[in-house]
C-alpha positions, 0 to 999 in steps of 0.5 A: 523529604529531599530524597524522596523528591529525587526519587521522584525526579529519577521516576519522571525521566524514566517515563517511557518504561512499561509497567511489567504486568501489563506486557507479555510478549514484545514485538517489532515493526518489522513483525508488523509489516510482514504480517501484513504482506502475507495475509493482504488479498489485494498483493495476492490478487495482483500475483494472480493477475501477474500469472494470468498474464503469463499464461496470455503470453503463451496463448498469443504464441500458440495462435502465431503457429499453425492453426488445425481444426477438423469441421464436418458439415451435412445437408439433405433438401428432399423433394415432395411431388416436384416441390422443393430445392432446386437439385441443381443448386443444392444437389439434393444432399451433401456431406463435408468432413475435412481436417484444415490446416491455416497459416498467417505468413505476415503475422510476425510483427502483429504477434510481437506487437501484441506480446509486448502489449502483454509485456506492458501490462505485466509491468503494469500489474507489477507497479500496481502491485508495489505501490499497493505494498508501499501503501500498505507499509506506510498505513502499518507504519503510521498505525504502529508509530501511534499505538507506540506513541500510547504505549509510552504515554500508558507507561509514563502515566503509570509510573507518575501515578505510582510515584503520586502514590507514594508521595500522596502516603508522606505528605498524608502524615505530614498533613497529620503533625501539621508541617502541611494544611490540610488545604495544601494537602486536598490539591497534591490529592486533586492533582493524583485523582487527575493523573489516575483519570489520565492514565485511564485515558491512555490506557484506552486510547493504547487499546484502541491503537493496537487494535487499529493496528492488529487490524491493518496486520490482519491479527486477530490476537488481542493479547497485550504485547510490548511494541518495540521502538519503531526506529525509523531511519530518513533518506535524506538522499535525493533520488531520481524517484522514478518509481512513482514516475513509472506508471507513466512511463507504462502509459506512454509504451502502452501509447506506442502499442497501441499505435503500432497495433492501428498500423498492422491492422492496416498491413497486407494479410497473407495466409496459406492453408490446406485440407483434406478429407470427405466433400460428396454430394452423393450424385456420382460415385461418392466411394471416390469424393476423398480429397484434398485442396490448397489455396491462399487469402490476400487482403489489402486495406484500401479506404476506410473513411480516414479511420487510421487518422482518427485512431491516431488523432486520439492516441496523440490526445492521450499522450499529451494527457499522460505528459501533462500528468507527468509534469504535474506528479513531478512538480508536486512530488518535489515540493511535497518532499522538500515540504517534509524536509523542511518539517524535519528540520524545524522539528529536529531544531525544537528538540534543544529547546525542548531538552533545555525546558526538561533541564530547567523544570528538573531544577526547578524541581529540586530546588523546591525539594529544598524547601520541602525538606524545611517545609517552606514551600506551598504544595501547589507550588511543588505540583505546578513543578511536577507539571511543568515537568511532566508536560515537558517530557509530553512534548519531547514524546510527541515531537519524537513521534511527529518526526517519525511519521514525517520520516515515514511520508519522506521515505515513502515519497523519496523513492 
């Protein structure tokens, strides 16, 4: 009988292993994550966007060249028993087709304003676009570390149960030559009835885990594969986390933008163009009204009812906005980091204890084979044992699992 109970005892200690039948394949967290950037429509949608803008950015430096268009007008006014137009206005008809050519001399300092709006924006659209990915990975990471949370709950559960199994075999013949009542018998049995019922649970729970998180992956495969231990390493480095700080870094360079874009708008403009090509009235000798012609426009802004003011009253109220959020991002990040620091602490100072309940309901375990062998001891006993022993272990898995997502948030932050 002692040597069986060590053989429950070494059962228990490997409760993380997975029974064989139920894996096929293994798979990683990293499988996971990549998997998940390759088929996400939203990363996608934002590398679109990203050309997109580079094709603005081409647009605004083909409007700062030349501008050539050709334009073709006519027109005929007849005139019925004296009734119509006057001909002296209208010539009576007229026909107009020119190729024109258009030049912005003072657009320099507007088209690099507006390319680095264009700028600003794709930094916009990249920021977007990473935080996008890091959120993506932090769901994928918290979903993976609980499907493997239930993996190893299935696999700890199953192997209690197996080892039940056979205890419950033994202490049925025991309970036959009378070494046990058949009372002390009906518990141990109670107590496997209760472990097989939460195996079944675990086995559910597993399911819908690794389903939940073949759908963050975008995976339809539903065949059972084996997680591998997600490994998670914290930063514990204190950064500049300037990442999450970035965007408002774009809001502000955006501010300026678009202040300087209300500036030009009040900057003389100055353009030249040119055209040639067919103007005749048909009155006298139209074979002869080809021609040609240059000319300039000039525009000062002179009043417009303090407009400019207004526009840069509401730009300095937006960037008071954009430094009011900002202060208010960087006091929260710093405490919520410190916060999750803090819960890392405390829990990795809970594992010796826990280690130590481990090594004392061990003991406790075997000091009750003991009493088994000589048939001194009461099952209900031995079974209270196990359970300490198995809630124990419970509480190591859990805690180790607690840490992990605490080390995911950490990392996700601390950037």
């Amino acid at each position: 009988m002692n040597v069986r109970i060590k053989y429950l005892v070494l059962g228990l200690i490997t409760f993380c292993v997975t029974g064989a039948s139920a894996q096929t394949a293994s798979k990683n967290l990293d499988y996971y994550l990549k998997q998940a950037e390759s088929v996400s429509p939203l990363l996608k949608d934002y590398q679109n966007q990203q050309r997109a803008v580079g094709i603005d950015s081409l647009i605004i430096r083909a409007t700062a060249g030349a501008q050539l268009t050709a334009s073709s007008t006519g027109m005929y006014a007849p005139t019925v028993r004296g009734y119509g137009y006057d001909e002296v206005l209208t010539n009576g008809q007229a026909l107009e087709a020119l190729l024109n050519v258009n030049y912005d001399l003072l657009n320099k300092k507007r088209i690099n304003n507006q390319l680095q709006s264009i700028k600003i924006q794709s930094d916009s659209i990249k920021y977007a676009s990473q935080l996008s990915l890091y959120d993506l990975q932090r769901a994928v990471i918290d979903q993976y570390i609980s499907a493997y949370a239930s993996q190893e709950q299935v696999g700890f559960n199953l192997e209690v149960v197996k080892l039940l199994e056979t205890e419950e075999v033994l202490l049925k013949k025991l309970t036959r030559s009378n070494i046990y009542r058949q009372s002390e018998y009906l518990t141990f049995l109670v107590t496997l009835q209760q472990q097989q019922l939460v195996l079944k649970q675990a086995e559910l729970q597993f399911k819908n885990d690794f389903a939940t998180l073949n759908y963050l992956a975008g995976l339809a495969d539903t065949i059972p594969v084996k997680l591998a231990d997600p490994k998670l390493q914290a930063d514990f480095n204190i950064t500049d986390q300037v990442f999450f700080n970035k965007r408002f870094d774009i809001d502000s360079l955006k501010n300026i933008n678009q202040r300087n874009a209300v500036q030009f708008n009040y900057h003389p403009k100055l353009s030249v163009y040119a055209n040639g090509g067919y103007n005749s009235s048909f009155a006298l000798q139209p074979y002869k009204n080809f021609g040609t012609s240059v000319g300039f426009t000039f525009s000062v802004p002179i009043y417009d009812g303090h407009q400019k003011k207004k526009q840069y009253e509401k730009l300095s109220l937006a960037a008071k906005t954009t430094s009011g959020y900002r202060d208010f991002f960087t006091r929260q990040q710093q405490q919520q980091l410190q916060l999750i620091r803090q819960q890392i602490n405390q829990t990795d100072a809970l594992f010796p204890k826990i280690e130590e309940q481990i090594r004392l309901s061990k003991g406790l375990i075997e000091v009750d084979s003991k009493l088994m062998h000589t048939g001194d001891l009461k099952v209900a006993d031995f079974v209270i044992a196990i359970n300490n022993y198995m809630a124990a272990q419970n509480l190591l898995r859990q805690t180790n699992i607690n840490r992990l997502k605490l080390i995911n948030q950490l990392n996700y932050w601390n950037r």
